[in-house]
PDB file of N, H, CA, C and O in Angstrom:
ATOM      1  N   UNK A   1     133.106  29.839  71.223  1.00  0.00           N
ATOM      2  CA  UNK A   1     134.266  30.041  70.379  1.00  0.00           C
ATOM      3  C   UNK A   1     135.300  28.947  70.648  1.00  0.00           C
ATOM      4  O   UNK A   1     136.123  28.467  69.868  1.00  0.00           O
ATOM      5  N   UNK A   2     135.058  28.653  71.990  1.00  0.00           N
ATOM      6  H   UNK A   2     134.390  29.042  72.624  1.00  0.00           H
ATOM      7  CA  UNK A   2     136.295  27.405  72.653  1.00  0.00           C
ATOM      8  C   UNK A   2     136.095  26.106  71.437  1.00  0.00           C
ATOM      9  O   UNK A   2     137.031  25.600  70.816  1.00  0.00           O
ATOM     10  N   UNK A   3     134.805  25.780  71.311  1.00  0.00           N
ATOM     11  H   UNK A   3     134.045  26.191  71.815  1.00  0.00           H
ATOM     12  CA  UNK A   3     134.718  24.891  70.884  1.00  0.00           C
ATOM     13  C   UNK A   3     134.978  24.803  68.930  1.00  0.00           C
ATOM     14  O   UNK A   3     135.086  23.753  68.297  1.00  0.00           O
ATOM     15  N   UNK A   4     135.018  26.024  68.425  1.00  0.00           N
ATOM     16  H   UNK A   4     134.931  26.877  68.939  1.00  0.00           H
ATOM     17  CA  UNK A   4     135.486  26.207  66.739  1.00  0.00           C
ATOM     18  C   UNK A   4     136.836  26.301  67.030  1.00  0.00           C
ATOM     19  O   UNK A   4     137.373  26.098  65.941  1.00  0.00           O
ATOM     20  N   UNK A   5     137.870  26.525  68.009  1.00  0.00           N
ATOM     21  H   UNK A   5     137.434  26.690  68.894  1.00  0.00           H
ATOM     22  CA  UNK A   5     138.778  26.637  68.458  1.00  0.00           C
ATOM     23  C   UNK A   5     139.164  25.214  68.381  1.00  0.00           C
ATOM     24  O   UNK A   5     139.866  24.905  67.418  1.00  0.00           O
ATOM     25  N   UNK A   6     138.841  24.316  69.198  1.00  0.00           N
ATOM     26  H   UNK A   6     138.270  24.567  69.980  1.00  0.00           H
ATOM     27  CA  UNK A   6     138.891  23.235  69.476  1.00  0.00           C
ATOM     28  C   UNK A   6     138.612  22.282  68.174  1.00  0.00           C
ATOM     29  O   UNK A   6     139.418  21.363  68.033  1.00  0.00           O
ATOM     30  N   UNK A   7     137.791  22.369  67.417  1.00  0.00           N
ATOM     31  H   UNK A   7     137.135  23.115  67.532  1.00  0.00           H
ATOM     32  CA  UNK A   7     137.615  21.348  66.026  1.00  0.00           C
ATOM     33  C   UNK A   7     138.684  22.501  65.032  1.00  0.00           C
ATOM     34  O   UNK A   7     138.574  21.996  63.915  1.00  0.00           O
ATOM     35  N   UNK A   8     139.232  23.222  64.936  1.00  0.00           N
ATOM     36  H   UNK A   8     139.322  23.632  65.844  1.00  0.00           H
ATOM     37  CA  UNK A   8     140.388  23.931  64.223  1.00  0.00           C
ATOM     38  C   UNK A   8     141.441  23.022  64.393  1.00  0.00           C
ATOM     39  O   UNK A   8     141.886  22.269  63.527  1.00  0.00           O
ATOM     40  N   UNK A   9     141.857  23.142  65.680  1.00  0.00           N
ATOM     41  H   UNK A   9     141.496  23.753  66.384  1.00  0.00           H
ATOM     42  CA  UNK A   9     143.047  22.339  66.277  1.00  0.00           C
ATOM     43  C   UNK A   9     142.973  21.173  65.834  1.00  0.00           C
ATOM     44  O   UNK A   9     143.855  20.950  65.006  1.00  0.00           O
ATOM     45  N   UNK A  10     142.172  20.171  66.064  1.00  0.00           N
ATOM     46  H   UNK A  10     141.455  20.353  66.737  1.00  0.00           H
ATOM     47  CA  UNK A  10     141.866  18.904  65.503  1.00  0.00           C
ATOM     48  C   UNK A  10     141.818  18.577  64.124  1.00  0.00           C
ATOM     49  O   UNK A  10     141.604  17.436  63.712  1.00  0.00           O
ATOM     50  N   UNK A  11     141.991  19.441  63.499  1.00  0.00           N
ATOM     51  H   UNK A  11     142.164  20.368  63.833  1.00  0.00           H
ATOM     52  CA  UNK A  11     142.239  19.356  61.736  1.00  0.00           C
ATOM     53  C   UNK A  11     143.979  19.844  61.469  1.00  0.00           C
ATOM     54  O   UNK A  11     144.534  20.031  60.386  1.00  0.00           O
ATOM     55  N   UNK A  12     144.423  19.933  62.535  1.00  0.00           N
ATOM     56  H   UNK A  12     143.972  19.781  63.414  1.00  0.00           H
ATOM     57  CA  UNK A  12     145.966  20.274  62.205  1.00  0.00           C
ATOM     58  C   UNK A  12     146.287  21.529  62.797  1.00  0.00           C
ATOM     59  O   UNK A  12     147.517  21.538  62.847  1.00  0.00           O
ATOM     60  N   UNK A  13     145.679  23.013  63.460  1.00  0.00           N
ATOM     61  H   UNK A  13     144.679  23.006  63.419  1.00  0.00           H
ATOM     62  CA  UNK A  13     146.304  23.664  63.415  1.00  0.00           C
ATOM     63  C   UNK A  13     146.769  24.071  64.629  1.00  0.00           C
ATOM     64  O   UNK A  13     146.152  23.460  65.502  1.00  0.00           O
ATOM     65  N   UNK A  14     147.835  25.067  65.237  1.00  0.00           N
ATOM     66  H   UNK A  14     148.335  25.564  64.528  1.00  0.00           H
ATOM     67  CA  UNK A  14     148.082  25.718  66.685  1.00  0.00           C
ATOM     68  C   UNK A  14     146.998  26.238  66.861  1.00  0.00           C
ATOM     69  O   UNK A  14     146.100  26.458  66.048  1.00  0.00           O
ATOM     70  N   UNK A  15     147.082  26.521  68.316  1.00  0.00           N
ATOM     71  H   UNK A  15     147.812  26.342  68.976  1.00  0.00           H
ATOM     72  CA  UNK A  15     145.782  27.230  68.546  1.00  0.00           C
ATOM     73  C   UNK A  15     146.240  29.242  68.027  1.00  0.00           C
ATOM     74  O   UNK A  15     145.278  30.007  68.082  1.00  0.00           O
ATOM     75  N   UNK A  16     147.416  29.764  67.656  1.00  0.00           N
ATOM     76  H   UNK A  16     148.198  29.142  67.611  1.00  0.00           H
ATOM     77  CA  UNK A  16     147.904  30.464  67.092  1.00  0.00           C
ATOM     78  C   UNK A  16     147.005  30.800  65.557  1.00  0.00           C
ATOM     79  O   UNK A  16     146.444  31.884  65.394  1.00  0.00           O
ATOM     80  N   UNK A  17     146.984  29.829  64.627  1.00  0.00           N
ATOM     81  H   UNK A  17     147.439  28.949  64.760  1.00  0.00           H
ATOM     82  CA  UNK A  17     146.838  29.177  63.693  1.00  0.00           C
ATOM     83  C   UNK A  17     145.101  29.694  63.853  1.00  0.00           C
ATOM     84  O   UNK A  17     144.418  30.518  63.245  1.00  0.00           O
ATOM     85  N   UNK A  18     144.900  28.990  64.698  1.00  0.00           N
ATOM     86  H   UNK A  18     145.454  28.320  65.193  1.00  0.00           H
ATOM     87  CA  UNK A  18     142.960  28.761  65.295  1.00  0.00           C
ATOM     88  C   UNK A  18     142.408  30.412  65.262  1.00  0.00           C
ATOM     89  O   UNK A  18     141.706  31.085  64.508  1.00  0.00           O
ATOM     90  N   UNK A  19     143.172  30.635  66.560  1.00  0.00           N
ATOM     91  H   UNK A  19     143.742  30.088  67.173  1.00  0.00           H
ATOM     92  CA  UNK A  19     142.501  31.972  66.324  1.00  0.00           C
ATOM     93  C   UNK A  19     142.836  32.751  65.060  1.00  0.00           C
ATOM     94  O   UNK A  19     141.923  33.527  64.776  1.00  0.00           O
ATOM     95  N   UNK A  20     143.850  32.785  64.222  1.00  0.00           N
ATOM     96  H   UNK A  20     144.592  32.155  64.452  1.00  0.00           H
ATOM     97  CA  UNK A  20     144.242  34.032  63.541  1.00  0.00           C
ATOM     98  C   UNK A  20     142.804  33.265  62.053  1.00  0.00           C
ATOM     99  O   UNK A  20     142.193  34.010  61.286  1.00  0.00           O
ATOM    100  N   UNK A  21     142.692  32.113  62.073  1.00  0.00           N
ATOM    101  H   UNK A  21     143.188  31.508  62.696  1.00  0.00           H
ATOM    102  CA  UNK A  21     141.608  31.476  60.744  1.00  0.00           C
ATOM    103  C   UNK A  21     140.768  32.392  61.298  1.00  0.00           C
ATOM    104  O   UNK A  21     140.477  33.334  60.560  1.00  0.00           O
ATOM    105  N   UNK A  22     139.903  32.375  63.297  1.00  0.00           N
ATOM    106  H   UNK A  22     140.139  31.610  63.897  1.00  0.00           H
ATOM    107  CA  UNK A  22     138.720  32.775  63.431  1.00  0.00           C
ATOM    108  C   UNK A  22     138.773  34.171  62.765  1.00  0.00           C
ATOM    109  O   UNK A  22     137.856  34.585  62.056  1.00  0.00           O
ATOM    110  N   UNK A  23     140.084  34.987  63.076  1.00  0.00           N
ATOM    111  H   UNK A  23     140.829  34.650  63.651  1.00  0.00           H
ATOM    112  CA  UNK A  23     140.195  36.752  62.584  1.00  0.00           C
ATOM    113  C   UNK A  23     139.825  37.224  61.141  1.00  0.00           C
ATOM    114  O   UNK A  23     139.506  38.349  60.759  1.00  0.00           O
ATOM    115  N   UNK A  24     140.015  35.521  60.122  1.00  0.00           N
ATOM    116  H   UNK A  24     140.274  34.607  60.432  1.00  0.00           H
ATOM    117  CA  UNK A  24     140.516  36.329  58.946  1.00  0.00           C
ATOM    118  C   UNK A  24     138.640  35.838  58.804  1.00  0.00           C
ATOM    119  O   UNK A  24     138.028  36.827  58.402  1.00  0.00           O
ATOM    120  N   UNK A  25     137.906  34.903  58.978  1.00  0.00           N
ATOM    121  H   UNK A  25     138.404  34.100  59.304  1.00  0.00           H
ATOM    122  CA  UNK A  25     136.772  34.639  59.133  1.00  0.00           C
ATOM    123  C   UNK A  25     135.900  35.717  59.298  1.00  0.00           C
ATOM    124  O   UNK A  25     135.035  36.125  58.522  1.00  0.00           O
ATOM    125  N   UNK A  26     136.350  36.284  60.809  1.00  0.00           N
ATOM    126  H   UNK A  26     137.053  35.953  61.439  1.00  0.00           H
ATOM    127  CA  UNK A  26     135.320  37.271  61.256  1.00  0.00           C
ATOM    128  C   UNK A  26     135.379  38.593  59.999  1.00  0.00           C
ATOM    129  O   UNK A  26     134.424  39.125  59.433  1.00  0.00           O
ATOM    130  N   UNK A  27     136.949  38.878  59.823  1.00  0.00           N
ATOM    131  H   UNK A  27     137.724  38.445  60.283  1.00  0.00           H
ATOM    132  CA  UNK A  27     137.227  40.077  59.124  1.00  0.00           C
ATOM    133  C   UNK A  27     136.334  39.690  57.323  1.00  0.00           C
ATOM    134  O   UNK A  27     135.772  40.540  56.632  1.00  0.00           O
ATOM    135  N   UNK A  28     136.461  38.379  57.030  1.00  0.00           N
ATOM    136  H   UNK A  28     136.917  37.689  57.591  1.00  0.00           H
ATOM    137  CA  UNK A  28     135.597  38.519  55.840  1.00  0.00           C
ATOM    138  C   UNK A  28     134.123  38.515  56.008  1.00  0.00           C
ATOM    139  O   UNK A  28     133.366  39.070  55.211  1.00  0.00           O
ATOM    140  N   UNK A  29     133.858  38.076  56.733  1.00  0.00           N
ATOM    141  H   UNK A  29     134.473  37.625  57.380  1.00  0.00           H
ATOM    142  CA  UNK A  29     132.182  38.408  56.943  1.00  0.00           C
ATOM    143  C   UNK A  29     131.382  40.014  57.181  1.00  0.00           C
ATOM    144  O   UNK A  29     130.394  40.490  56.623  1.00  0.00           O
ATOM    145  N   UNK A  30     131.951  40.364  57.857  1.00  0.00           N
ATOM    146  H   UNK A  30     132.754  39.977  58.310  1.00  0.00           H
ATOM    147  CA  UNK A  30     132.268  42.115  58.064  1.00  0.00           C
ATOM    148  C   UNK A  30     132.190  42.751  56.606  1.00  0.00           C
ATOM    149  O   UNK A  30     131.399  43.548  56.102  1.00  0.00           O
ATOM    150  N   UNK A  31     133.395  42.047  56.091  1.00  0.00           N
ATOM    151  H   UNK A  31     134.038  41.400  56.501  1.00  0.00           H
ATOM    152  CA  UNK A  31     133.366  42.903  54.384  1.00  0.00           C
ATOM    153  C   UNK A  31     132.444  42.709  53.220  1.00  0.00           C
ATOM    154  O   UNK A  31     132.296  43.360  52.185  1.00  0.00           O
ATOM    155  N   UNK A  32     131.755  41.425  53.768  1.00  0.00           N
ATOM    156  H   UNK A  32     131.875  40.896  54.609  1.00  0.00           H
ATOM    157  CA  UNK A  32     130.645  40.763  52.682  1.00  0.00           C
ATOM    158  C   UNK A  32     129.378  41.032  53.196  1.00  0.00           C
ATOM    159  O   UNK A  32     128.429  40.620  52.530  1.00  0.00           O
ATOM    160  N   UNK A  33     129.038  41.921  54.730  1.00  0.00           N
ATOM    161  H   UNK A  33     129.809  42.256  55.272  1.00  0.00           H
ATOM    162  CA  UNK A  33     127.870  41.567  55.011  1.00  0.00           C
ATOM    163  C   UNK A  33     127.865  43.519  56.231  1.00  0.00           C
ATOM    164  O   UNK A  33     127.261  43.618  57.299  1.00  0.00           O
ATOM    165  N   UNK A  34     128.627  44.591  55.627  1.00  0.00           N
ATOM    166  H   UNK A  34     129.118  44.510  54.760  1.00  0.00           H
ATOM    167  CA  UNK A  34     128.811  45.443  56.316  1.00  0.00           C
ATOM    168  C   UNK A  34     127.525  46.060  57.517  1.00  0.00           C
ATOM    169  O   UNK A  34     127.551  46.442  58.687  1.00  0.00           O
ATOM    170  N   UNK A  35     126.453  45.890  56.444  1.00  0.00           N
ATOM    171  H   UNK A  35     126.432  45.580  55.494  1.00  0.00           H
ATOM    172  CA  UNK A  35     125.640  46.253  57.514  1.00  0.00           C
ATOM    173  C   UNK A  35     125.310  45.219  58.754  1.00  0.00           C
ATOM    174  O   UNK A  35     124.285  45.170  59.435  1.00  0.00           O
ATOM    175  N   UNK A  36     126.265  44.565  58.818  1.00  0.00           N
ATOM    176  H   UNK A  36     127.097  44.605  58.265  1.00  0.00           H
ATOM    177  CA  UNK A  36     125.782  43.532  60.186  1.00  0.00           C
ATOM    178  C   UNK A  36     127.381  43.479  60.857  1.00  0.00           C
ATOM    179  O   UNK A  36     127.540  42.590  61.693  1.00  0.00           O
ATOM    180  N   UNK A  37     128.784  44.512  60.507  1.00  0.00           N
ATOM    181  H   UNK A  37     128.654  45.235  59.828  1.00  0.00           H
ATOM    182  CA  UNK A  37     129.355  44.614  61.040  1.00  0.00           C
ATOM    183  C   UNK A  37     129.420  44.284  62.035  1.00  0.00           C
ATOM    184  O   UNK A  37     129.974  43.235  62.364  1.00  0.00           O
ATOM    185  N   UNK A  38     128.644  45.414  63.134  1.00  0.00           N
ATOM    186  H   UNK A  38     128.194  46.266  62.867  1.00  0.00           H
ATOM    187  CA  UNK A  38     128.546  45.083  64.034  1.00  0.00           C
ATOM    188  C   UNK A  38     127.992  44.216  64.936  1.00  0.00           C
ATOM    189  O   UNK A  38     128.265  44.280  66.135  1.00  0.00           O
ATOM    190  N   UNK A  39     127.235  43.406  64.467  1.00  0.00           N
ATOM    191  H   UNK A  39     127.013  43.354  63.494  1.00  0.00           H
ATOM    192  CA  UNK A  39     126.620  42.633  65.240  1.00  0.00           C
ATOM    193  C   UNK A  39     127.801  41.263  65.233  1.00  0.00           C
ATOM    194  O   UNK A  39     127.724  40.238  65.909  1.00  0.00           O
ATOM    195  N   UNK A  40     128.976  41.680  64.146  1.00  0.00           N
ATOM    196  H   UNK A  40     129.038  42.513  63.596  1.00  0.00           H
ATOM    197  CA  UNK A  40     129.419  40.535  63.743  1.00  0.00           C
ATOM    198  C   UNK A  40     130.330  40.723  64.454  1.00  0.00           C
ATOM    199  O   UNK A  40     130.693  39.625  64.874  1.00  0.00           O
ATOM    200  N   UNK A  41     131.047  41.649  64.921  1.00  0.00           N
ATOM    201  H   UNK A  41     130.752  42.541  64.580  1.00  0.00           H
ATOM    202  CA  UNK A  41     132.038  41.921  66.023  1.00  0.00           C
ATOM    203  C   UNK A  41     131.362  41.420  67.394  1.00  0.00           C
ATOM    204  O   UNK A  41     131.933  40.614  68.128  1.00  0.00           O
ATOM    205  N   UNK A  42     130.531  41.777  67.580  1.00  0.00           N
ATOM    206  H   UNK A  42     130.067  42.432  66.983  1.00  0.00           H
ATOM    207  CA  UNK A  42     130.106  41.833  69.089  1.00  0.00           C
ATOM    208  C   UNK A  42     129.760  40.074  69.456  1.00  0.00           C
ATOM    209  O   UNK A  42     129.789  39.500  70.544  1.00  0.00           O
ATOM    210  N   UNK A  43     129.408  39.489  67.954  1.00  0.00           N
ATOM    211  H   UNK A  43     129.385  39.956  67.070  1.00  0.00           H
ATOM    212  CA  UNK A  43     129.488  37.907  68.310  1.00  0.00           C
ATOM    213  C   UNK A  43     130.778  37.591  68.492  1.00  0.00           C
ATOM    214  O   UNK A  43     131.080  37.277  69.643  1.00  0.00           O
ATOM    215  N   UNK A  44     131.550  37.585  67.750  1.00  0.00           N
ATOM    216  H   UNK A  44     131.305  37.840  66.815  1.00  0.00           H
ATOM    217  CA  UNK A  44     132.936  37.342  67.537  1.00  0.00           C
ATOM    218  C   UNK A  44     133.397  37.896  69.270  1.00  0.00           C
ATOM    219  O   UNK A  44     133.769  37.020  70.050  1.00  0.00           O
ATOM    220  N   UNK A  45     133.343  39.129  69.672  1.00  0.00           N
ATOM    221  H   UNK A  45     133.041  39.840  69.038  1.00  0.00           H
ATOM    222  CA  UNK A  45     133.953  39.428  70.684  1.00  0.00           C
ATOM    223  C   UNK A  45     133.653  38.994  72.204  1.00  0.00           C
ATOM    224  O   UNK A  45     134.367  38.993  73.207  1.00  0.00           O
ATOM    225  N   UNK A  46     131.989  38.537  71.925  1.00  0.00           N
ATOM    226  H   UNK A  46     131.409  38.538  71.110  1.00  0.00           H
ATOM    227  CA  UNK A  46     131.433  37.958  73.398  1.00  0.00           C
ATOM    228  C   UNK A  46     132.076  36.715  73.571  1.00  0.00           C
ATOM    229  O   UNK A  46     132.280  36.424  74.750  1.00  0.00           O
ATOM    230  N   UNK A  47     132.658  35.458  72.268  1.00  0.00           N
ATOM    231  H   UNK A  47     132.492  35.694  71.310  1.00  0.00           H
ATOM    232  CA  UNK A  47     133.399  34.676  72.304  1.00  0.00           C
ATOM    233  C   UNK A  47     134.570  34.650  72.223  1.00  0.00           C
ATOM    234  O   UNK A  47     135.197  33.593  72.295  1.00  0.00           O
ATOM    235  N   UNK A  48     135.100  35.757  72.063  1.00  0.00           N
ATOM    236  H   UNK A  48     134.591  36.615  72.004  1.00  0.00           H
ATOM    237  CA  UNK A  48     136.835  35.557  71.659  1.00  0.00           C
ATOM    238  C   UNK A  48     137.634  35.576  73.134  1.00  0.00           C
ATOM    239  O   UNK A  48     137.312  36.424  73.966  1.00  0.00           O
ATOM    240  N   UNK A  49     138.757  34.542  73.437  1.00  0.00           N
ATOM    241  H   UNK A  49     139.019  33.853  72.761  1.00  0.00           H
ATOM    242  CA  UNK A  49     139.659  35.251  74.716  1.00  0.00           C
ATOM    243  C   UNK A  49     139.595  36.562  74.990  1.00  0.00           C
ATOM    244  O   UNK A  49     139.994  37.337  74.121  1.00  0.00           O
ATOM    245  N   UNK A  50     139.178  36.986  76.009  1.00  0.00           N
ATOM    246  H   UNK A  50     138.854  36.356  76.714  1.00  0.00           H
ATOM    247  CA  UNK A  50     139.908  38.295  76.706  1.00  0.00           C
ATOM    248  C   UNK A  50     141.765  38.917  77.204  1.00  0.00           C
ATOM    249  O   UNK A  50     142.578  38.373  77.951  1.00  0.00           O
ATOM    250  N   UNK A  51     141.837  39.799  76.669  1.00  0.00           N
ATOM    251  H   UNK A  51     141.177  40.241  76.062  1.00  0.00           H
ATOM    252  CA  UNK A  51     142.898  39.991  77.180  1.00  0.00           C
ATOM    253  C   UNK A  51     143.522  39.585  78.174  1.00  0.00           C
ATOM    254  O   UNK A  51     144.714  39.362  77.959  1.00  0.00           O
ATOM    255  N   UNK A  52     143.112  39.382  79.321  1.00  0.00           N
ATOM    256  H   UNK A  52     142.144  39.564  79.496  1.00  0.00           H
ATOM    257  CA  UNK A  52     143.262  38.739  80.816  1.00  0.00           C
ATOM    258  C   UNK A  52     143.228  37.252  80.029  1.00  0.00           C
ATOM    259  O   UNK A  52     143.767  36.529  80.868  1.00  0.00           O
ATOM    260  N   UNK A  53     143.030  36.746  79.351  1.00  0.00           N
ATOM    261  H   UNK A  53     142.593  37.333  78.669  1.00  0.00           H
ATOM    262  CA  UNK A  53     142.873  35.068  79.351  1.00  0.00           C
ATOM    263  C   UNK A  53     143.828  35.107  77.936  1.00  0.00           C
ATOM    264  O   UNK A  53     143.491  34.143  77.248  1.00  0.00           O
ATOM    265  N   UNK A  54     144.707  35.749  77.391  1.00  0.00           N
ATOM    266  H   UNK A  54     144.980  36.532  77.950  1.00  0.00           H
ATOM    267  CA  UNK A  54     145.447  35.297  76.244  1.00  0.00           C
ATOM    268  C   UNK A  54     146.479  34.678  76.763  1.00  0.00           C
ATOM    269  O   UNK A  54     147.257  35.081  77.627  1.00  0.00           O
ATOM    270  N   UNK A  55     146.451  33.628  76.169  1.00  0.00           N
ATOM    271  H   UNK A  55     145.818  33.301  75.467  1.00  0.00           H
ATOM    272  CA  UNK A  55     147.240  32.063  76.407  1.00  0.00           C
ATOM    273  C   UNK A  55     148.396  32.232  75.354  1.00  0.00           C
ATOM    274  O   UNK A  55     149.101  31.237  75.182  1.00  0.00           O
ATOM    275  N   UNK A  56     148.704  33.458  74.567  1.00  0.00           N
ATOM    276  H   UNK A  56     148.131  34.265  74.707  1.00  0.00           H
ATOM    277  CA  UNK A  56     149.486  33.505  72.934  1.00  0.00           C
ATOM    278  C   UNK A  56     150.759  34.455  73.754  1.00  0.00           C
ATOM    279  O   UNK A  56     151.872  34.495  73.230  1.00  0.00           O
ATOM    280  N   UNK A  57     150.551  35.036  74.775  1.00  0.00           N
ATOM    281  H   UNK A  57     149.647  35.003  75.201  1.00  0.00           H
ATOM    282  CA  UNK A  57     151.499  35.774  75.559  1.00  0.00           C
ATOM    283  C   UNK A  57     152.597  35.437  75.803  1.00  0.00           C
ATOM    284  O   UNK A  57     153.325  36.155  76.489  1.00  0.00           O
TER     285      UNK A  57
END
């Protein structure tokens, strides 16, 4: 995830910016592809910061 994070930033945005694109990303894929919800969270979440590591604090 560091690294879609990282080419986000490099096209212009905060890393603020970065993650909230990855949210609206994850959240449309979810709505276009429900039965893989979950699998689509659990990718999204094995890569996303952890609470203990939010840098947005």
């Amino acid at each position: 995830m560091q690294e879609l994070i990282d080419q986000l930033k490099a096209e212009g945005l905060t890393d603020k910016q970065a993650l909230r694109a990855i949210e609206i990303v994850k959240n449309f894929a979810k709505s276009k592809f429900p039965l893989f919800g979950g699998a689509i969270e659990k990718v999204f979440e094995k890569y996303s910061p952890k609470q203990d590591d939010d840098f947005l604090d």
